[in-house]
MINUTI-59140 format. One record per residue (C-alpha): residue number from 1; residue in three letters; x, z, y. Coordinates in steps of 0.2 Angstrom, whole numbers. Layout:
N
nr/rest/X/Z/Y
NUM/ALA/X/Z/Y
...
% end
This chain:
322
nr/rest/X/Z/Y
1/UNK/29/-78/199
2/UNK/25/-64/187
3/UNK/29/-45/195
4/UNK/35/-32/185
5/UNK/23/-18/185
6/UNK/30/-2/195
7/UNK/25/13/199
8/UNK/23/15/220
9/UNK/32/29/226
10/UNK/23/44/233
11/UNK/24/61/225
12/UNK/32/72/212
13/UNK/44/64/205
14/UNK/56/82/198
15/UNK/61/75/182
16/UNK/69/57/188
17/UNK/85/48/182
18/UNK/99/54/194
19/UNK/112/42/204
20/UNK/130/38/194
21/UNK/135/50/209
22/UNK/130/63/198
23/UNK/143/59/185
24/UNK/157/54/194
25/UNK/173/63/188
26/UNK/179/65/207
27/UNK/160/74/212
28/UNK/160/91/218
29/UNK/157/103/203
30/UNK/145/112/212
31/UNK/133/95/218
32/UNK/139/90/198
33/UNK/130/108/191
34/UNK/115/105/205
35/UNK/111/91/199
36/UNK/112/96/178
37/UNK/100/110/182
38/UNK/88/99/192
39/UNK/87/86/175
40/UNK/82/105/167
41/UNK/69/107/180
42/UNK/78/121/187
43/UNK/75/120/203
44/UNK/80/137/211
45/UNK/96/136/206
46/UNK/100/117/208
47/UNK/97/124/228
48/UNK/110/136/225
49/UNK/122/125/217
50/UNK/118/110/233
51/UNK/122/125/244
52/UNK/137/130/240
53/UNK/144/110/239
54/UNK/137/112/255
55/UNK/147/126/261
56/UNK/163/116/254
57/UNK/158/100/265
58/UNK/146/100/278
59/UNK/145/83/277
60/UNK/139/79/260
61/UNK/124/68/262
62/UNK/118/67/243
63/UNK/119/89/240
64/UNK/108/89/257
65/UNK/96/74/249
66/UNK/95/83/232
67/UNK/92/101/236
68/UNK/80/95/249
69/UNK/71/86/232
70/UNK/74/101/224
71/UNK/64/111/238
72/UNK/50/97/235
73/UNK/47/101/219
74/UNK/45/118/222
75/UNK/32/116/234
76/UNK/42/120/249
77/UNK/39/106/258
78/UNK/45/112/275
79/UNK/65/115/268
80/UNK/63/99/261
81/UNK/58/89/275
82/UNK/73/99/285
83/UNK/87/94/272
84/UNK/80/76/271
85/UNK/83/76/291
86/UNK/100/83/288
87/UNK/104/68/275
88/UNK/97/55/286
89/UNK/107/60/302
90/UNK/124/61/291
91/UNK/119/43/288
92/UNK/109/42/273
93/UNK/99/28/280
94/UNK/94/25/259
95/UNK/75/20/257
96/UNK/72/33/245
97/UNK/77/46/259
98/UNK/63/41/270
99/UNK/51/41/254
100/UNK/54/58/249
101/UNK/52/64/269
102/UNK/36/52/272
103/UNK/29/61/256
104/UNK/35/78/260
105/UNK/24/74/278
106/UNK/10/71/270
107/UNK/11/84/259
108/UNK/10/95/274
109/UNK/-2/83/282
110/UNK/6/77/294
111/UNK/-2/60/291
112/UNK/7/51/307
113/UNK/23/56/301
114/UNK/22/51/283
115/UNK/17/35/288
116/UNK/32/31/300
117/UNK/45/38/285
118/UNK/36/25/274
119/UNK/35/12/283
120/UNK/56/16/288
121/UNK/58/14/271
122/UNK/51/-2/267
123/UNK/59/-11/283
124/UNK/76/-5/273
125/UNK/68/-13/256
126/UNK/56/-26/261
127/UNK/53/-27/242
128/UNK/45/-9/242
129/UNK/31/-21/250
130/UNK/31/-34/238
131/UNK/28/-23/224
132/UNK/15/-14/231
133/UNK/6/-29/234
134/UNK/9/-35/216
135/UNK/3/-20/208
136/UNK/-12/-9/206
137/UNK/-12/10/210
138/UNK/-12/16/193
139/UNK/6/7/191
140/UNK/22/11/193
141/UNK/36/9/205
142/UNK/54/10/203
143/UNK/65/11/217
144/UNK/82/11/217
145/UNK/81/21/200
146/UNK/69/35/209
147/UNK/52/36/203
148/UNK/40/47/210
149/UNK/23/49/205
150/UNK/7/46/216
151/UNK/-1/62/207
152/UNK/-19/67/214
153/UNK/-11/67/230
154/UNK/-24/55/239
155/UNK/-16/60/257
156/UNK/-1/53/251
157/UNK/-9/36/245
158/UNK/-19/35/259
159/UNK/-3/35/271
160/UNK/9/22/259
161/UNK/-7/12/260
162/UNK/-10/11/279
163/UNK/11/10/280
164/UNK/12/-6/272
165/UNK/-4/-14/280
166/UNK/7/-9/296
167/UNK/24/-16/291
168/UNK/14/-30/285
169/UNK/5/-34/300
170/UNK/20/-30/311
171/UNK/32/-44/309
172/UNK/32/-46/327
173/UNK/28/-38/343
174/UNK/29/-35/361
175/UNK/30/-22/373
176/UNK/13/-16/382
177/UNK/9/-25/397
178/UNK/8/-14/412
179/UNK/19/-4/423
180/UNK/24/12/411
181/UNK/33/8/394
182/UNK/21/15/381
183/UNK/29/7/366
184/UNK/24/-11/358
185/UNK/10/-18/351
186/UNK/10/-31/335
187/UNK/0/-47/336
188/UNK/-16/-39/332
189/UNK/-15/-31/345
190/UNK/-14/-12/339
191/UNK/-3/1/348
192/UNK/13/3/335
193/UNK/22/19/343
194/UNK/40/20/346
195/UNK/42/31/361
196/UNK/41/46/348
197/UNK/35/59/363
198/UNK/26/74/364
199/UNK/24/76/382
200/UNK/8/83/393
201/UNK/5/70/403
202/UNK/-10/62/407
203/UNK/-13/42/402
204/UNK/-25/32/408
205/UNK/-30/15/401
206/UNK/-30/-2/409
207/UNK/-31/-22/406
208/UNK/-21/-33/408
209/UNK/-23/-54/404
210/UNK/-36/-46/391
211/UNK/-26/-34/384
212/UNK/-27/-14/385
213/UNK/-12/-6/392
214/UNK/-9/13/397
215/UNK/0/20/414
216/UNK/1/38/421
217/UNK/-14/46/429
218/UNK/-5/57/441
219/UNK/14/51/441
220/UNK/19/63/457
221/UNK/12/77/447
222/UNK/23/71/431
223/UNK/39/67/442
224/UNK/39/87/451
225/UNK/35/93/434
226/UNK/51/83/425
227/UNK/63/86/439
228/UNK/62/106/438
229/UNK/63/105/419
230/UNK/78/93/423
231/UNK/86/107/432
232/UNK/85/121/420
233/UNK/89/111/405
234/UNK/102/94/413
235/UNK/106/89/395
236/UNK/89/85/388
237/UNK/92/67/385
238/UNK/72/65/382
239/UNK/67/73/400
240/UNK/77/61/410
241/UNK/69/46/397
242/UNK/51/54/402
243/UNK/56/52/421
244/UNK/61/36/419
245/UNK/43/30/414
246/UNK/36/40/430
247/UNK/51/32/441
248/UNK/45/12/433
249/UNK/28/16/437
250/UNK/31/20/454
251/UNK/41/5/456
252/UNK/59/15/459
253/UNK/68/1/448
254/UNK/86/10/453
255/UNK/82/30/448
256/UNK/74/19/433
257/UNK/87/13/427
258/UNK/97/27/429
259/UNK/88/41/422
260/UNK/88/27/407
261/UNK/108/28/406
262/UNK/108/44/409
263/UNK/97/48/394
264/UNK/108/36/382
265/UNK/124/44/388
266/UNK/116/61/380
267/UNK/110/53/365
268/UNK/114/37/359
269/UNK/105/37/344
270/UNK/91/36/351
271/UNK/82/19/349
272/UNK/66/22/361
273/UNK/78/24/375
274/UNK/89/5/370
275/UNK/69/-2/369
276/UNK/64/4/387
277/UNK/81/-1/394
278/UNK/78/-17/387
279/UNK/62/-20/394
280/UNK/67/-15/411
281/UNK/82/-28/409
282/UNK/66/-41/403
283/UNK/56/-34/421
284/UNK/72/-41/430
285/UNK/73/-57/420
286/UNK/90/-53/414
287/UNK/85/-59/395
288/UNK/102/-57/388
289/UNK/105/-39/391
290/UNK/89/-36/385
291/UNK/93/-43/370
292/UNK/108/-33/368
293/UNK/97/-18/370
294/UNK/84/-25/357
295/UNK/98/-27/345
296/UNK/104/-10/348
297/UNK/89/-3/346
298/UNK/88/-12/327
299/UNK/103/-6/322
300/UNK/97/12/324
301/UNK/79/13/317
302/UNK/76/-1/302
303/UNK/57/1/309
304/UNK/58/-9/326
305/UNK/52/-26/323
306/UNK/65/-39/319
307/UNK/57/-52/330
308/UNK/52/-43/349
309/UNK/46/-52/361
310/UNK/39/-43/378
311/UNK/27/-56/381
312/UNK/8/-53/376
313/UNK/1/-67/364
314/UNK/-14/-77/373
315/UNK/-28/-67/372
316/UNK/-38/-81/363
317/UNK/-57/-75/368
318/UNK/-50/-79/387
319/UNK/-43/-97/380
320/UNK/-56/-104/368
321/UNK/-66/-111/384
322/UNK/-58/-123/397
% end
């Protein structure tokens, strides 16, 4: 099959064709007017104009996506990066959403970041990866009538490269063996991140049937430090999640499972804690609620593998010899 040749998506892209959104009749005449002055290049006051569509509906996802553009292509990666936030929690899981963001990261260089937004948006257009693939660097990629332009930003290149070797690599995976969910690793064994915390705490690593795993150093330490943050701040869905890692490791299967309730009852958009509830169900061989959890998970964050499995592959150096 012959590939049309595209431009992959990384940088500045100020001057691209706009959605038919634009030009509806029932749009907002503010978003309508932000949208005219970002075809002009004028960017400052396109973030007025988003702004005050804004003000008329809190809820419009595309003013928050295109003024945080427009803060892009003023350099102010920072705003931009905050509205794109702002258009993905109102629901605007669009690929191009997560490109922007993921090069608005890296921008800033936060490398780790960029990479997650990119490889987000490829899971929601496995064809981003196709025509990467099919296509040099000096090309061109269109998506979904958004082109952005790789530029001399090597950073940015660097991080849609290693996103789709990731994606790529990661068709399926499994949760680390062990005794502390640490997220899952994909058949080449490489750590793929999900847990998405910035904790304190100490890890230490360990093996398992030939494969490394990580577990607290010092979980009684972890456990007194969680619960008197647990007191001054109860609703922090991600503190009783963190506790419930400290609780598995110490083998407390019941206060496992509940601080893992508990921090889904506070935030149940949160697809780490579904993945950790799931694997505790998979501890306790109840495979179809850890499927539901799996599933769950999915539905919330286009990145989790579509094929899971909690099981390590054979570690073939230990199997070659009978």
């Amino acid at each position: 099959m012959i590939y049309r040749k595209v431009i992959v998506v990384i940088s500045l892209m100020c001057m691209s064709a706009l959605p038919i959104v634009c030009q509806s009749k029932n749009v907002d005449p503010a978003f309508a007017r932000g949208c005219d002055q970002m075809m002009h290049k004028n960017f400052s006051s396109a973030i007025a104009s988003f702004t005050e569509a804004i003000s008329s509906e809190s809820n419009d996802v595309n003013s928050y996506f295109r003024r945080g553009q427009s803060f892009f292509c003023l350099g102010n990666y920072k705003d931009a990066v905050l509205d794109f936030d702002r258009a993905i929690a109102k629901g605007g899981l669009d690929p191009n959403a997560f490109l922007w963001r993921g090069t608005a990261y890296a921008k800033i260089g936060n490398d780790e970041l960029a990479i997650r937004n990119y490889e987000k948006a490829m899971r929601l257009n496995p064809k981003l990866v196709e025509k990467y693939k099919s296509a040099s660097l000096e090309n061109q990629v269109e998506v979904n009538s958004e082109r952005l332009h790789f530029g001399s930003n090597q950073r940015a290149v660097d991080d849609y490269s290693t996103a789709v070797k990731n994606v790529t690599a990661n068709v399926s995976g499994y949760f680390r063996p062990g005794t502390a969910y640490s997220g899952i690793i994909n058949g080449s064994g490489e750590l793929i991140s999900l847990s998405g915390l910035n904790d304190h705490s100490e890890w230490i690593e360990g093996k398992q049937q030939g494969h490394t795993y990580l577990s607290l150093k010092d979980p009684g330490r972890d456990l007194r430090n969680l619960d008197s943050q647990i007191i001054a701040r109860p609703q922090d869905a991600n503190l009783y999640f963190q506790r419930a890692r400290v609780f598995q490791q110490m083998g407390k299967s019941d206060k496992t499972l509940a601080d893992l309730t508990r921090a889904i009852d506070l935030d149940n958009t949160n697809p780490h804690y579904y993945l950790a509830r799931a694997f505790y169900y998979f501890q306790k061989n109840d495979d179809d609620l850890a499927a539901l959890e799996i599933r769950r998970a999915q539905e919330l964050d286009p990145i989790v593998p579509e094929e899971l499995s909690f099981q390590a592959p054979v570690d073939k150096t230990r199997t070659t010899k009978s």
